[in-house]
PQR file with spaces between the fields and no chain letter, atoms N, CA, C, O and H, PARSE charges and radii, in Angstrom:
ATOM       1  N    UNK     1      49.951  -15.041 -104.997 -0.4000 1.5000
ATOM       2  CA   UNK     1      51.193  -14.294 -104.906 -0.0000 2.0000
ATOM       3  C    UNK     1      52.392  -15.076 -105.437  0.5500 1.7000
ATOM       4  O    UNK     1      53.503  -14.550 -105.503 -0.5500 1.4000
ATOM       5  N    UNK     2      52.121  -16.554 -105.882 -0.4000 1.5000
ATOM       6  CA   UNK     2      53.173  -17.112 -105.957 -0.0000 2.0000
ATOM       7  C    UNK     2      53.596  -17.216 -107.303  0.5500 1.7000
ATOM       8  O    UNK     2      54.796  -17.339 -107.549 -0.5500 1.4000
ATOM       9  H    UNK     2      51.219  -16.981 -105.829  0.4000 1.0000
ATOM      10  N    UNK     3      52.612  -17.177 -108.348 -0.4000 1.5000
ATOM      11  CA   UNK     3      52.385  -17.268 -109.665 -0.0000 2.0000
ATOM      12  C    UNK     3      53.145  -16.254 -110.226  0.5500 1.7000
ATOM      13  O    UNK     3      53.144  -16.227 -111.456 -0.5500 1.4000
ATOM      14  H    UNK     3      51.637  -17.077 -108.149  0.4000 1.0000
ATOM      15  N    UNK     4      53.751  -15.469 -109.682 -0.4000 1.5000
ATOM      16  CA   UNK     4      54.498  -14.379 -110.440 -0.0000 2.0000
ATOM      17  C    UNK     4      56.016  -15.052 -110.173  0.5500 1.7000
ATOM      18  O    UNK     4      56.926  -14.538 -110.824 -0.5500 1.4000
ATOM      19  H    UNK     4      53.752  -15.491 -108.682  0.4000 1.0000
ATOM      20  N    UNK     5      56.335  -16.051 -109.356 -0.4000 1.5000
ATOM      21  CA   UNK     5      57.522  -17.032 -109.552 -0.0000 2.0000
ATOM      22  C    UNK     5      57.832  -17.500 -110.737  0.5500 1.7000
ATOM      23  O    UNK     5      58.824  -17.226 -111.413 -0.5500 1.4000
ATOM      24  H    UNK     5      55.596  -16.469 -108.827  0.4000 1.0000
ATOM      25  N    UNK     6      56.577  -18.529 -111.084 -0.4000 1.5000
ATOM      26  CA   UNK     6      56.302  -19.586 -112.235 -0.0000 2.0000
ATOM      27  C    UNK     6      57.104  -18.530 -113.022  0.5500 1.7000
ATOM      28  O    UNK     6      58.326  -18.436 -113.133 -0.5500 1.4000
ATOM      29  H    UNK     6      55.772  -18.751 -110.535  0.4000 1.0000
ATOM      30  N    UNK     7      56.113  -17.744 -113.549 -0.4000 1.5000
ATOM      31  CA   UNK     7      56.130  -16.825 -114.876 -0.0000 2.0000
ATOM      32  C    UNK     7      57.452  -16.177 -114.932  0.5500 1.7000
ATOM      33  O    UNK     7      58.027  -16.237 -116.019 -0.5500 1.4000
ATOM      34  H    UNK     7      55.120  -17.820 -113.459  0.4000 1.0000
ATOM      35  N    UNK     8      58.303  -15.294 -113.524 -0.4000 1.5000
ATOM      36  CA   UNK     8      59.616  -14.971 -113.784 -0.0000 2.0000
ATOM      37  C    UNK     8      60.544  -16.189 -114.262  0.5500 1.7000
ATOM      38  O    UNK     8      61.534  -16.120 -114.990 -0.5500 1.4000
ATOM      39  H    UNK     8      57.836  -15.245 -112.641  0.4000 1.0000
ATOM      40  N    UNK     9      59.954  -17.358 -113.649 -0.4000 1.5000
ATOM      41  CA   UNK     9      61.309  -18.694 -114.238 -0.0000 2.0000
ATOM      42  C    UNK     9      61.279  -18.499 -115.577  0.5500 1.7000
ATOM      43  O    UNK     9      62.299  -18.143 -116.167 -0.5500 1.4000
ATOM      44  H    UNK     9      59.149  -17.415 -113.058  0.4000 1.0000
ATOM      45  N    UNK    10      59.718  -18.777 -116.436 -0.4000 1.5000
ATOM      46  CA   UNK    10      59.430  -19.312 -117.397 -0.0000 2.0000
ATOM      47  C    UNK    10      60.265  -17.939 -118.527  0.5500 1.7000
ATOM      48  O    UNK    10      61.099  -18.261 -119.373 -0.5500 1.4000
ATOM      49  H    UNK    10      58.889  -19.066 -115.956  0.4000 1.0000
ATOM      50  N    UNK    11      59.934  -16.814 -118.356 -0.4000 1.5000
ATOM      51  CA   UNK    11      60.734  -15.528 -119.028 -0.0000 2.0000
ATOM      52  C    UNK    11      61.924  -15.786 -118.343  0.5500 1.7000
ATOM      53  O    UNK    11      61.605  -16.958 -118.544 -0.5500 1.4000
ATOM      54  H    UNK    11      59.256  -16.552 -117.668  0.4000 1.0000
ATOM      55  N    UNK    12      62.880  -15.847 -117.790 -0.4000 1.5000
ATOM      56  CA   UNK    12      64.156  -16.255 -117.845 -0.0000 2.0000
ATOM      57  C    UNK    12      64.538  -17.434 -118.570  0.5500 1.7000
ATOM      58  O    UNK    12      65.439  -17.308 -119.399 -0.5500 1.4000
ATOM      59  H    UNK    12      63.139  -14.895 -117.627  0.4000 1.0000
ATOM      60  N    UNK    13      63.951  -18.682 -118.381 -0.4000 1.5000
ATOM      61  CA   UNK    13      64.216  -18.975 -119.176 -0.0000 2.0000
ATOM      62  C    UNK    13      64.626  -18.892 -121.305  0.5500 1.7000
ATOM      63  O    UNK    13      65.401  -19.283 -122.178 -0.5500 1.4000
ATOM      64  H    UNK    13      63.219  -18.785 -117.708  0.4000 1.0000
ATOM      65  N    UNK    14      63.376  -18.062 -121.038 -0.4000 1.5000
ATOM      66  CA   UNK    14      63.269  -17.923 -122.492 -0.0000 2.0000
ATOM      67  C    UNK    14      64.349  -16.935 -123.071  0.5500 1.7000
ATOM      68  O    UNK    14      65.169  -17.125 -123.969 -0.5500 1.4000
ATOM      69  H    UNK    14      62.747  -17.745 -120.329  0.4000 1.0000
ATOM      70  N    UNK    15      64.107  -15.808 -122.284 -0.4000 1.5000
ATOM      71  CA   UNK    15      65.928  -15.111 -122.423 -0.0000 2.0000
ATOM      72  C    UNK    15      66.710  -15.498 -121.872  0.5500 1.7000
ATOM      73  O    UNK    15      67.091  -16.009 -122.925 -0.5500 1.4000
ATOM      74  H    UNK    15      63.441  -15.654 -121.554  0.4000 1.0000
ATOM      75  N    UNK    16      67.419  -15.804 -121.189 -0.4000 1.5000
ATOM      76  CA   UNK    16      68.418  -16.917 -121.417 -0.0000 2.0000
ATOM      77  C    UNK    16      68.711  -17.712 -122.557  0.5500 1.7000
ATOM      78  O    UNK    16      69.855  -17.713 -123.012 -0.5500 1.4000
ATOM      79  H    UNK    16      67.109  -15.389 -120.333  0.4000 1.0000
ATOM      80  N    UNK    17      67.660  -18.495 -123.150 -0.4000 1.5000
ATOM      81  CA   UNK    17      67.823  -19.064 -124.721 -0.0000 2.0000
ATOM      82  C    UNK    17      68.242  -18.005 -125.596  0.5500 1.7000
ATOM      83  O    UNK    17      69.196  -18.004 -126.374 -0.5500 1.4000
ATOM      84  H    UNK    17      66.731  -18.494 -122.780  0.4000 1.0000
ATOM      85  N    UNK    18      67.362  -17.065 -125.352 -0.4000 1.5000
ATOM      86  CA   UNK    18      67.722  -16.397 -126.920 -0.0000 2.0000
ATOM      87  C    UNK    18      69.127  -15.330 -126.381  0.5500 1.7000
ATOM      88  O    UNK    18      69.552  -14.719 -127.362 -0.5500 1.4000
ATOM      89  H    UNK    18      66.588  -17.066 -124.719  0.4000 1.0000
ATOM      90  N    UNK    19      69.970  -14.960 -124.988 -0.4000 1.5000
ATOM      91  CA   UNK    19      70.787  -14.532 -125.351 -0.0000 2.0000
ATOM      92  C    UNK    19      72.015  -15.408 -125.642  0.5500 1.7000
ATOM      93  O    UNK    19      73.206  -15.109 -125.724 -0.5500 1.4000
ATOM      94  H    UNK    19      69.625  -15.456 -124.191  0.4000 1.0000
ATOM      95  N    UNK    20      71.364  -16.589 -125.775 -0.4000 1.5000
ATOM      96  CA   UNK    20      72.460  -17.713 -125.695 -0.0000 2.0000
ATOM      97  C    UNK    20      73.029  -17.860 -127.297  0.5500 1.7000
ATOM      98  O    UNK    20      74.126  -18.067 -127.816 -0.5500 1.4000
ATOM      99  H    UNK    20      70.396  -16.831 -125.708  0.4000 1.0000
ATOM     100  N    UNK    21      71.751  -17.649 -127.732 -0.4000 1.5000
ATOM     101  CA   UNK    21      71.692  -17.790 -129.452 -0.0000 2.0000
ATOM     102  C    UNK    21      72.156  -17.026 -129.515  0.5500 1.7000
ATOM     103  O    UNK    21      73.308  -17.412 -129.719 -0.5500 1.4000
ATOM     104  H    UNK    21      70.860  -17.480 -127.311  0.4000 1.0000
ATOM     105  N    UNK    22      72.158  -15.214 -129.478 -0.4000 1.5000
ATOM     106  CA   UNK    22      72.472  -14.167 -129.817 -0.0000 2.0000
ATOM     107  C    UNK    22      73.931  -14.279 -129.572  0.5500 1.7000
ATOM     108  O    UNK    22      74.746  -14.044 -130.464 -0.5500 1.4000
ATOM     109  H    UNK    22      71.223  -14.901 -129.313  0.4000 1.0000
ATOM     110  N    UNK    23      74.214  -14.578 -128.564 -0.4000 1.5000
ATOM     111  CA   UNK    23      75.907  -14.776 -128.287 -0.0000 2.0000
ATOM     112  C    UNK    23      76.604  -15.714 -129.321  0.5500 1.7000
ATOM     113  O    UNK    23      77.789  -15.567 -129.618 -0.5500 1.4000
ATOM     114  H    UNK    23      73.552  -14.768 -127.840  0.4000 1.0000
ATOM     115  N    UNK    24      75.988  -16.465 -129.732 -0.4000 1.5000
ATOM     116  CA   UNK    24      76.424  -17.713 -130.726 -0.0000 2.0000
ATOM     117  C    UNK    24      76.635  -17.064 -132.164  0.5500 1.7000
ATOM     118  O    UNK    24      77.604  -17.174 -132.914 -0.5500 1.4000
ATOM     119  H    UNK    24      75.025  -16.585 -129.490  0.4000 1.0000
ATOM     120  N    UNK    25      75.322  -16.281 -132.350 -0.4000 1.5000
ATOM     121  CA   UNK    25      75.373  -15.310 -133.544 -0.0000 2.0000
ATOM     122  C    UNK    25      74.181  -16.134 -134.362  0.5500 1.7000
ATOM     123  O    UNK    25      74.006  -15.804 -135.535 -0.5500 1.4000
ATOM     124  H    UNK    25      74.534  -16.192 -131.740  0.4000 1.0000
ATOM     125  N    UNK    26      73.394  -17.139 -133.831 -0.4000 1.5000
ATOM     126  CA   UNK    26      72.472  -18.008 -134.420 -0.0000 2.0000
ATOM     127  C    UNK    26      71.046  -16.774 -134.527  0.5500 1.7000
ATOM     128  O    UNK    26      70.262  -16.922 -135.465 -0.5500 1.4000
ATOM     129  H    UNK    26      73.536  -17.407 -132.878  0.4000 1.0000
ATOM     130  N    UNK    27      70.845  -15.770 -133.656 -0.4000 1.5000
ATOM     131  CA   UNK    27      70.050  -15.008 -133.844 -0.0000 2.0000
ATOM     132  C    UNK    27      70.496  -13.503 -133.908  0.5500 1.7000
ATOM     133  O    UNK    27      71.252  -12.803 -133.235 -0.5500 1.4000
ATOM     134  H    UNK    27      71.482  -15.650 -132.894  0.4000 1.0000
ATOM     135  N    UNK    28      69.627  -13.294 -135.110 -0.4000 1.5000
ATOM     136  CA   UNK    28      70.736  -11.520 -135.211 -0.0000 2.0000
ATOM     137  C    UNK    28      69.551  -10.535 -134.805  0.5500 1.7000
ATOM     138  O    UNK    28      68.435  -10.940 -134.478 -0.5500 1.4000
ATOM     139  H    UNK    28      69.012  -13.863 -135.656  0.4000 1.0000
ATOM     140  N    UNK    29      69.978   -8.997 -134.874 -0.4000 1.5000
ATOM     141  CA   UNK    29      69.309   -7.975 -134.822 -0.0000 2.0000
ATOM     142  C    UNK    29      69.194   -7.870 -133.173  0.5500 1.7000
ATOM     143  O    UNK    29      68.188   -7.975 -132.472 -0.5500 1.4000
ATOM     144  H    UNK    29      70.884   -8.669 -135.140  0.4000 1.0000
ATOM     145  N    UNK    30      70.865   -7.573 -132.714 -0.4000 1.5000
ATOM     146  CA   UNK    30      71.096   -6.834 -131.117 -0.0000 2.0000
ATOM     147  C    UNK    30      72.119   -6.859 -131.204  0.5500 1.7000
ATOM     148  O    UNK    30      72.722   -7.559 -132.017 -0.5500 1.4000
ATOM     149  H    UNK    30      71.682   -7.487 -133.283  0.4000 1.0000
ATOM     150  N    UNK    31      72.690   -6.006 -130.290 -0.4000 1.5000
ATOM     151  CA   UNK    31      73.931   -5.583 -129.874 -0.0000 2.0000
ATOM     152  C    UNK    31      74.854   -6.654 -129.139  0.5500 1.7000
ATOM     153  O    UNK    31      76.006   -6.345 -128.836 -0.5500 1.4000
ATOM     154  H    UNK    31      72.199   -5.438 -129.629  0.4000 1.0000
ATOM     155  N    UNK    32      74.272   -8.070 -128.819 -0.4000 1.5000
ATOM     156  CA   UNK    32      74.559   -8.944 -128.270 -0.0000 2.0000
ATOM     157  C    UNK    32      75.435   -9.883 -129.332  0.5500 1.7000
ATOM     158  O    UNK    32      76.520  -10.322 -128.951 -0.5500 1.4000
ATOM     159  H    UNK    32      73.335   -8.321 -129.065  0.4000 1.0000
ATOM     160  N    UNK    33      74.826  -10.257 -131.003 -0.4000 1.5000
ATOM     161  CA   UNK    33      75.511  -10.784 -131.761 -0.0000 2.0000
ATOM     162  C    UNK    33      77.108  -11.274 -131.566  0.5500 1.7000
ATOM     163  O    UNK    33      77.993  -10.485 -131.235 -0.5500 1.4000
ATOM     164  H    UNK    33      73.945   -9.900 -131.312  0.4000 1.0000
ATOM     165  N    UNK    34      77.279  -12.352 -131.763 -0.4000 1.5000
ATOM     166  CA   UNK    34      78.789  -13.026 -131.498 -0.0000 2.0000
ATOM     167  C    UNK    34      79.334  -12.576 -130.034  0.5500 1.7000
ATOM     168  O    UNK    34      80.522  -12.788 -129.795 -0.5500 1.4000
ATOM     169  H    UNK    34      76.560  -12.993 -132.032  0.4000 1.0000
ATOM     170  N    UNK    35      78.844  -12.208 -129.438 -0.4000 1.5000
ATOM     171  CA   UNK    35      79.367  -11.945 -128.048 -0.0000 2.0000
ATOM     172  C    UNK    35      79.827  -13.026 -127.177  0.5500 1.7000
ATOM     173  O    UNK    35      78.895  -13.660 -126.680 -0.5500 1.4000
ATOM     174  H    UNK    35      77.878  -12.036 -129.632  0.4000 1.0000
ATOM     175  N    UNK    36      81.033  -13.428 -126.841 -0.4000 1.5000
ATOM     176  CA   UNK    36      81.334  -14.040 -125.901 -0.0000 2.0000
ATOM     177  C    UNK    36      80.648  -14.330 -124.272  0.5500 1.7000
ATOM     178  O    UNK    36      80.469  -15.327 -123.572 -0.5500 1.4000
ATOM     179  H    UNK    36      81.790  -12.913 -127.244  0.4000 1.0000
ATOM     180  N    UNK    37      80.371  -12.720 -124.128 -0.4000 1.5000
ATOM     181  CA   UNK    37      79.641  -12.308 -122.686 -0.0000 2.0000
ATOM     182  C    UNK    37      78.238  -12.960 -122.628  0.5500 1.7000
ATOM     183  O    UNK    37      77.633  -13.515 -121.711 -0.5500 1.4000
ATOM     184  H    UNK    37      80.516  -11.910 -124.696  0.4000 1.0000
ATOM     185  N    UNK    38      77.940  -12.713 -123.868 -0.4000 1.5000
ATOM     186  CA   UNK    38      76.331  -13.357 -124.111 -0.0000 2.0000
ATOM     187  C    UNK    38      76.037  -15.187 -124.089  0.5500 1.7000
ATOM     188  O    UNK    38      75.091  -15.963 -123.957 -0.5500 1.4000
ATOM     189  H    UNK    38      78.431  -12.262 -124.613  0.4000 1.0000
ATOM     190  N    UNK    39      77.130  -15.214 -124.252 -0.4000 1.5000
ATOM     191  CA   UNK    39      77.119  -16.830 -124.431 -0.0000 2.0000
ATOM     192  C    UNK    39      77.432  -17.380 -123.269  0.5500 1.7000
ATOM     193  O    UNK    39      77.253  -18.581 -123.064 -0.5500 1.4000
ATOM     194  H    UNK    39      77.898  -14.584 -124.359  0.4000 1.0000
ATOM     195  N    UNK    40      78.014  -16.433 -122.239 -0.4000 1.5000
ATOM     196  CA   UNK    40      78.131  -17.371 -120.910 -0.0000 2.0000
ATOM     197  C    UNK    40      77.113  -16.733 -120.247  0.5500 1.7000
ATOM     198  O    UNK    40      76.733  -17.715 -119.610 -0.5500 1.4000
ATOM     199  H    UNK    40      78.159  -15.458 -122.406  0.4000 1.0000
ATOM     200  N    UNK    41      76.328  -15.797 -119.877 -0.4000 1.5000
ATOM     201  CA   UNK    41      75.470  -14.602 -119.358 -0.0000 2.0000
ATOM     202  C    UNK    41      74.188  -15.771 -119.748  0.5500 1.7000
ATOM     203  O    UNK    41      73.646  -16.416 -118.851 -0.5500 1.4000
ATOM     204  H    UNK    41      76.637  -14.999 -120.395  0.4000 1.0000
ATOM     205  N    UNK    42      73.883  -15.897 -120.923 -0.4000 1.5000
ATOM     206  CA   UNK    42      72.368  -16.862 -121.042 -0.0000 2.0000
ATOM     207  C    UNK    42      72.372  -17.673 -120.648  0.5500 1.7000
ATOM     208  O    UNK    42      71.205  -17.867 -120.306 -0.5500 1.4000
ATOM     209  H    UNK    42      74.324  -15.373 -121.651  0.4000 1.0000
ATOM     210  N    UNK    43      73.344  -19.032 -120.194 -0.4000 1.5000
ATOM     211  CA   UNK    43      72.889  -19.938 -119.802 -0.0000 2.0000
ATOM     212  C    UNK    43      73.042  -20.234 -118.457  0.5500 1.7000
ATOM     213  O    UNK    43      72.512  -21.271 -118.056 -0.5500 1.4000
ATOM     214  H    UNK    43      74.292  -18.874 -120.471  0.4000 1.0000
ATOM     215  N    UNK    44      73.632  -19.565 -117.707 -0.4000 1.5000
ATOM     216  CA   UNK    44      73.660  -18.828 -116.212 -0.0000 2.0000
ATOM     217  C    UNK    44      72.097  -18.187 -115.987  0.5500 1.7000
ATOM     218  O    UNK    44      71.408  -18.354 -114.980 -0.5500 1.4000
ATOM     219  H    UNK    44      74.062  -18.724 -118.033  0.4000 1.0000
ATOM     220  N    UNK    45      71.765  -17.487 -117.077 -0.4000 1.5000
ATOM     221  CA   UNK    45      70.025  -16.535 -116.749 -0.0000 2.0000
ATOM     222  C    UNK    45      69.129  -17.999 -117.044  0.5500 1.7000
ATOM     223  O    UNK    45      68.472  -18.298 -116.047 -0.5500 1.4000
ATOM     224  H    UNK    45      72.325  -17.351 -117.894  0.4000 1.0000
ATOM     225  N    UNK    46      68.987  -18.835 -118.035 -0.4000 1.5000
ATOM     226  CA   UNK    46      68.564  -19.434 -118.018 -0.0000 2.0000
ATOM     227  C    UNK    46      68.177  -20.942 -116.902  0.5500 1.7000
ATOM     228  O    UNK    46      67.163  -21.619 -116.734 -0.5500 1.4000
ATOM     229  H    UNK    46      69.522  -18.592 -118.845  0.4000 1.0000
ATOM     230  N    UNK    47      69.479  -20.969 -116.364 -0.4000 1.5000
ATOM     231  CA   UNK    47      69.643  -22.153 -115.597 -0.0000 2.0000
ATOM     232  C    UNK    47      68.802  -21.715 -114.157  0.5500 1.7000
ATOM     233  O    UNK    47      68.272  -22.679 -113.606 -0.5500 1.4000
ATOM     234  H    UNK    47      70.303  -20.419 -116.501  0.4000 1.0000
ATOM     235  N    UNK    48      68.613  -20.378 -113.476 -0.4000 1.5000
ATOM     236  CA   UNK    48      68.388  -19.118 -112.856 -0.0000 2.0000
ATOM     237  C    UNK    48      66.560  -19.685 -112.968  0.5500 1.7000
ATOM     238  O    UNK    48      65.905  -19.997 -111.973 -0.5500 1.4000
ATOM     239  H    UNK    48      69.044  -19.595 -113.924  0.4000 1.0000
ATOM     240  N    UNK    49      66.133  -19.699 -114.103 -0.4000 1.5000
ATOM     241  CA   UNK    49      64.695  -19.990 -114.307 -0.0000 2.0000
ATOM     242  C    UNK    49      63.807  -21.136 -114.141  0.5500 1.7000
ATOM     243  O    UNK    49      62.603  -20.941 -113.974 -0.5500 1.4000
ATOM     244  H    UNK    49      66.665  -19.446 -114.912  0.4000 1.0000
ATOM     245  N    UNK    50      64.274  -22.266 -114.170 -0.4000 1.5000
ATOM     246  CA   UNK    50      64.033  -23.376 -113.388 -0.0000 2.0000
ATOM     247  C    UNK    50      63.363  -23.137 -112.096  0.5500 1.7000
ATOM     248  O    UNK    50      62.207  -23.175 -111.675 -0.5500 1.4000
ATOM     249  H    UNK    50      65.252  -22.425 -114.305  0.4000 1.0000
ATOM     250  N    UNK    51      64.420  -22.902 -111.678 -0.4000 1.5000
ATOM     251  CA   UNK    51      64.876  -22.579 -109.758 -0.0000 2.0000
ATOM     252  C    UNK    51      63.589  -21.973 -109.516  0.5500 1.7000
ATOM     253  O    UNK    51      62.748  -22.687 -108.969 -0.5500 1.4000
ATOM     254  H    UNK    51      65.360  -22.871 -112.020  0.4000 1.0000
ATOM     255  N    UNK    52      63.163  -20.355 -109.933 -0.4000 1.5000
ATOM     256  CA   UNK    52      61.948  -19.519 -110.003 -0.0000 2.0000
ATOM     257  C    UNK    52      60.722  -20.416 -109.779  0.5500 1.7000
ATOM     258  O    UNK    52      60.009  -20.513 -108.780 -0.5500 1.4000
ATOM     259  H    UNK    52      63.846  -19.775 -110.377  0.4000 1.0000
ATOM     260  N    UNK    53      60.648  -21.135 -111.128 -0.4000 1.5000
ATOM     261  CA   UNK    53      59.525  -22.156 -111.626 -0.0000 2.0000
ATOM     262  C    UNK    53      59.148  -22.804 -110.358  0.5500 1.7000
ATOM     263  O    UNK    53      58.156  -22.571 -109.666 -0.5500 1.4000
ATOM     264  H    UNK    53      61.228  -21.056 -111.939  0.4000 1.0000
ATOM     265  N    UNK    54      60.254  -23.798 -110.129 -0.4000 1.5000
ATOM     266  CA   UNK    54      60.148  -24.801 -109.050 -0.0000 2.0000
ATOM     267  C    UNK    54      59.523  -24.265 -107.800  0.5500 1.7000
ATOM     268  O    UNK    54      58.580  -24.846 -107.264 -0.5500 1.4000
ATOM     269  H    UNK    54      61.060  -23.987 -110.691  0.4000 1.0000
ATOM     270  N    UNK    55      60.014  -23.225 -107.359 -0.4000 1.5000
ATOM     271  CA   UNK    55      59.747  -22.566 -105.955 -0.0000 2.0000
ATOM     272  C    UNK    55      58.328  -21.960 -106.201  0.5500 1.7000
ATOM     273  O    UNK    55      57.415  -22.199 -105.411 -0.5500 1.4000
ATOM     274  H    UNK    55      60.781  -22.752 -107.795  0.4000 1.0000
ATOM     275  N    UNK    56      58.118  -21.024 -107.513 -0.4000 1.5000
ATOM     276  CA   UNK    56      56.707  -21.025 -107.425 -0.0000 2.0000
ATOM     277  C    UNK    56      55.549  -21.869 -107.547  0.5500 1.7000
ATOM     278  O    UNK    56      54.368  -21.593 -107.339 -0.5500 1.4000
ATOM     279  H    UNK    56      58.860  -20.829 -108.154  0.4000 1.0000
ATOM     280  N    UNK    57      55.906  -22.586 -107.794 -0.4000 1.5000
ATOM     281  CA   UNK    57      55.039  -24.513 -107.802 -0.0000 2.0000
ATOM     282  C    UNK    57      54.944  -24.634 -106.780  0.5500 1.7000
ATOM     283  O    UNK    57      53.897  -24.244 -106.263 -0.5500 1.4000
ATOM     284  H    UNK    57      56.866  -22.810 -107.963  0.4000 1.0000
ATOM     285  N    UNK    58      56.042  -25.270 -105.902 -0.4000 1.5000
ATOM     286  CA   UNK    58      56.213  -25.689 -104.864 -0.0000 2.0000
ATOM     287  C    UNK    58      55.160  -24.480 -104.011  0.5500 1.7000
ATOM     288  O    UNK    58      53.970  -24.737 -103.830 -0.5500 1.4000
ATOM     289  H    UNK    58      56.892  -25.586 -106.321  0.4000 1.0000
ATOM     290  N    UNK    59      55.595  -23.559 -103.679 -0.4000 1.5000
ATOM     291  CA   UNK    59      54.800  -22.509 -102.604 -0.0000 2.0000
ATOM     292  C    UNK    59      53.111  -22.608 -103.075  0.5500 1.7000
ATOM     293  O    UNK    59      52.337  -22.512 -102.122 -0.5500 1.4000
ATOM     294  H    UNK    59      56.561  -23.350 -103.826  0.4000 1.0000
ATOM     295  N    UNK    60      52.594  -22.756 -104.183 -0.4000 1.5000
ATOM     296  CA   UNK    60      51.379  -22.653 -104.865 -0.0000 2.0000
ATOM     297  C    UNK    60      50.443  -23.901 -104.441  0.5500 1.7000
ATOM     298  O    UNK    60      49.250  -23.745 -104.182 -0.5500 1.4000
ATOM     299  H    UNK    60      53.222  -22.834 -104.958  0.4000 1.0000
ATOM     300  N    UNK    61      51.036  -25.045 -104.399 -0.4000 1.5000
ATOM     301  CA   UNK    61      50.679  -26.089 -103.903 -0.0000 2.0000
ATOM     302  C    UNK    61      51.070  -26.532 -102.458  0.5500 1.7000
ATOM     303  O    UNK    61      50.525  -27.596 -102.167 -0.5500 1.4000
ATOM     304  H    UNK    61      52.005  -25.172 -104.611  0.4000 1.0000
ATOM     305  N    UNK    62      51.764  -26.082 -101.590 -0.4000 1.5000
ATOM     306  CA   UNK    62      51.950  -26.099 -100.398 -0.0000 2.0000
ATOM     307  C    UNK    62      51.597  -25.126  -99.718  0.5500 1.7000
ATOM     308  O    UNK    62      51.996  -25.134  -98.554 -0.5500 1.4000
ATOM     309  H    UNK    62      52.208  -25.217 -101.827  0.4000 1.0000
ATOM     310  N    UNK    63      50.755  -23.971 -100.159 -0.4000 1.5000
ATOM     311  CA   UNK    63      50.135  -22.763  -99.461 -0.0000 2.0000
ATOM     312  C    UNK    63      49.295  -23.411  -98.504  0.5500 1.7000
ATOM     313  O    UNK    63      48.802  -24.429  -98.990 -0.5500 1.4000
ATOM     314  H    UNK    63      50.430  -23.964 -101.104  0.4000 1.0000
ATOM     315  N    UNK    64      48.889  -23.160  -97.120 -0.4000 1.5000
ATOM     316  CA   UNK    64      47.627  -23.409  -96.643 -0.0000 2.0000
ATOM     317  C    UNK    64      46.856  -21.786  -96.679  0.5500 1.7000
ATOM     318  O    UNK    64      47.307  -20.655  -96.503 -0.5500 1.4000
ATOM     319  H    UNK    64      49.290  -22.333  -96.725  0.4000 1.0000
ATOM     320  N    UNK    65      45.915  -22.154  -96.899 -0.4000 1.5000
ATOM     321  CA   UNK    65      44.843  -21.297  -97.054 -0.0000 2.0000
ATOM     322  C    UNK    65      44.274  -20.106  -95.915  0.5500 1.7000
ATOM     323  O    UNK    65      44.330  -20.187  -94.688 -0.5500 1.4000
ATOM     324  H    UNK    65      45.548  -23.073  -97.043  0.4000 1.0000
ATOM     325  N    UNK    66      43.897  -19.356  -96.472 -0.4000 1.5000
ATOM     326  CA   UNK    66      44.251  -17.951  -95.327 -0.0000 2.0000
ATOM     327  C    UNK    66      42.738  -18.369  -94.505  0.5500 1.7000
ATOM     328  O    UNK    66      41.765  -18.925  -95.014 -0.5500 1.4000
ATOM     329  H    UNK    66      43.851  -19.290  -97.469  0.4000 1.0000
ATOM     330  N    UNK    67      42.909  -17.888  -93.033 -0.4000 1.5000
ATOM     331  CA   UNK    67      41.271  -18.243  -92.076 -0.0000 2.0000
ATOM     332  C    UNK    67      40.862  -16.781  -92.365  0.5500 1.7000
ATOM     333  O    UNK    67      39.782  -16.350  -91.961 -0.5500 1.4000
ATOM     334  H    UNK    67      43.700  -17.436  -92.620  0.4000 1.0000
């Protein structure tokens, strides 16, 4: 049950990057391009994904096992 942590960090992270780019204007083809909003919005979503990661680690390896 915990593994769906990992994986939400790991996809936040990854958007987060790319709306970070998109805000920058380093990646085109969205409505996001040169956006100011986008450039503070991604690395807030991104920083967000870590956190996910960590906690689903952490719970995955500190589970005790069901009787």
């Amino acid at each position: 049950m915990t593994v769906w942590k990992l994986v939400l960090g790991i996809v936040l992270v990854l958007m987060g990057g790319l709306w970070t780019l998109q805000g920058l204007g380093y990646v085109g083809g969205g409505f996001m391009i040169g956006s100011r909003a986008w450039e503070a919005f991604g690395p807030v979503v991104a920083m967000t994904g870590p956190v996910w990661a960590v906690t689903g680690l952490y719970l995955a390896f500190t589970a005790r096992p069901r009787a």
